[in-house]
Residue, then its C-alpha position, 0 to 999 in steps of 0.5 A: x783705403x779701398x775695398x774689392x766687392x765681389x757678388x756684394x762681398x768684400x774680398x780685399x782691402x787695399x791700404x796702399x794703392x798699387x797696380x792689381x789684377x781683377x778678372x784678367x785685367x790688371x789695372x795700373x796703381x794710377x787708376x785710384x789718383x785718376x779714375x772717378x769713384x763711379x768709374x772704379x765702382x764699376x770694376x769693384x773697387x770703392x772706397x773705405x768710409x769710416x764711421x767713428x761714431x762708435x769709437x771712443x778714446x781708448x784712455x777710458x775705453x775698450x773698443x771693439x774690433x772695426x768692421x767692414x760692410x758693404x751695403x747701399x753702393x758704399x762700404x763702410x768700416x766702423x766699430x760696436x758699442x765701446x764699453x768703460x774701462x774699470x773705474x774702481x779697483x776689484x779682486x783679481x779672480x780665476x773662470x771659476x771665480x776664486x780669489x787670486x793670490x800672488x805667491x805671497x798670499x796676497x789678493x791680487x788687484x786689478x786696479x781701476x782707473x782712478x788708481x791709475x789717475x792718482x798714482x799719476x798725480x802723486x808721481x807728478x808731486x814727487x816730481x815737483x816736489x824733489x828739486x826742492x827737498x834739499x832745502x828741507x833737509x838743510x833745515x833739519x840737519x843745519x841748526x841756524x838755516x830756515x828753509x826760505x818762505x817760497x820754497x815752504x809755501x810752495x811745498x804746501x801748495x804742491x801737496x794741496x793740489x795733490x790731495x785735491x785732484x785726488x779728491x776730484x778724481x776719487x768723487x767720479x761715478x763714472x769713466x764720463x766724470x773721470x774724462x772730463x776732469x782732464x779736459x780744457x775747455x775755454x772759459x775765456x772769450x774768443x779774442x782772449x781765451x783763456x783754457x782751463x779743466x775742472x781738475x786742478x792744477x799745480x802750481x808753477x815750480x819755483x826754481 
């Protein structure tokens, strides 16, 4: 990406390089493959710098709009201060404060992001656990079939993980805990790594 500066304004930004008019010249689009950044500084035009120092991952965080600015022969676009997204549930409410109902009468939530992580995880249950519901609804309904030991260990150990990640996830104070929960770090050696998160895992499916 590049810019225009004119009297140490930015007027233009230029996604995609292409020929242009600047005073009463018009450069071929070849000029930015070709030219030497000083060569196209003299004219105006310099390239966009980005400083991401500010940007985070916008999973847990709200960014602000990135901004443009020229200064000591360079322009740079980067970012304000990012702030958390809502970790806990809270009350939706109006400018003036009052609850927001829904047309039932019920208090309409904003839901934080450890509800959303949760409902996550208990759909990824529901996930690993269907294939294998028939087997107990076998066991339930034929008198003389036992649901195998596998499925059932299995079964257990689904809802184990779930209720620990939720625990996990539940026991964070900020959106930095939340963050790291998720991510893999290698545990191992760099000859045998071996990657693994402090949230827990399911156990591997069995059918």
């Amino acid at each position: 990406m590049y810019a225009i500066v004119e009297d140490n304004n930015i007027t233009k930004l230029i996604t995609n390089p292409k020929s242009l008019v600047i005073g009463d010249v018009r450069y071929p689009a070849k000029i930015f493959s070709v030219w030497s950044a000083s060569e196209l500084n003299a004219i105006g035009i310099y390239e966009v710098v980005t400083d991401s120092s500010n940007f985070k991952d916008q999973a847990y965080y709200n960014n602000t709009n990135e901004e443009y600015n020229f200064a000591d022969n360079q322009v740079t676009r980067s970012w304000g201060t990012a702030t958390p997204k809502r970790l806990e549930d809270e009350n939706a409410v109006d400018e003036d404060g009052e609850n927001i109902l829904d047309e039932d009468g019920n208090q309409v939530i904003n839901y934080g992001l450890k509800t959303e992580k949760k409902r996550i995880v208990k759909q990824q249950a529901s996930g690993l656990l269907a294939p294998t519901d028939w087997y107990v609804v076998k066991g339930t309904e034929v008198l003389d079939y036992n649901v195998p030991e596998n499925i059932t260990t299995f079964r257990s150990e689904v809802r184990a993980k779930s209720n620990e990640m939720e625990t996990q996830i539940d026991a964070c104070t900020n959106v930095d805990e939340l963050k790291t929960l998720y991510e893999y770090v290698n545990t191992g050696t760099e000859e045998n790594p071996v990657f693994e998160r402090p949230l827990a895992e399911f156990p591997k499916e069995v059918i």
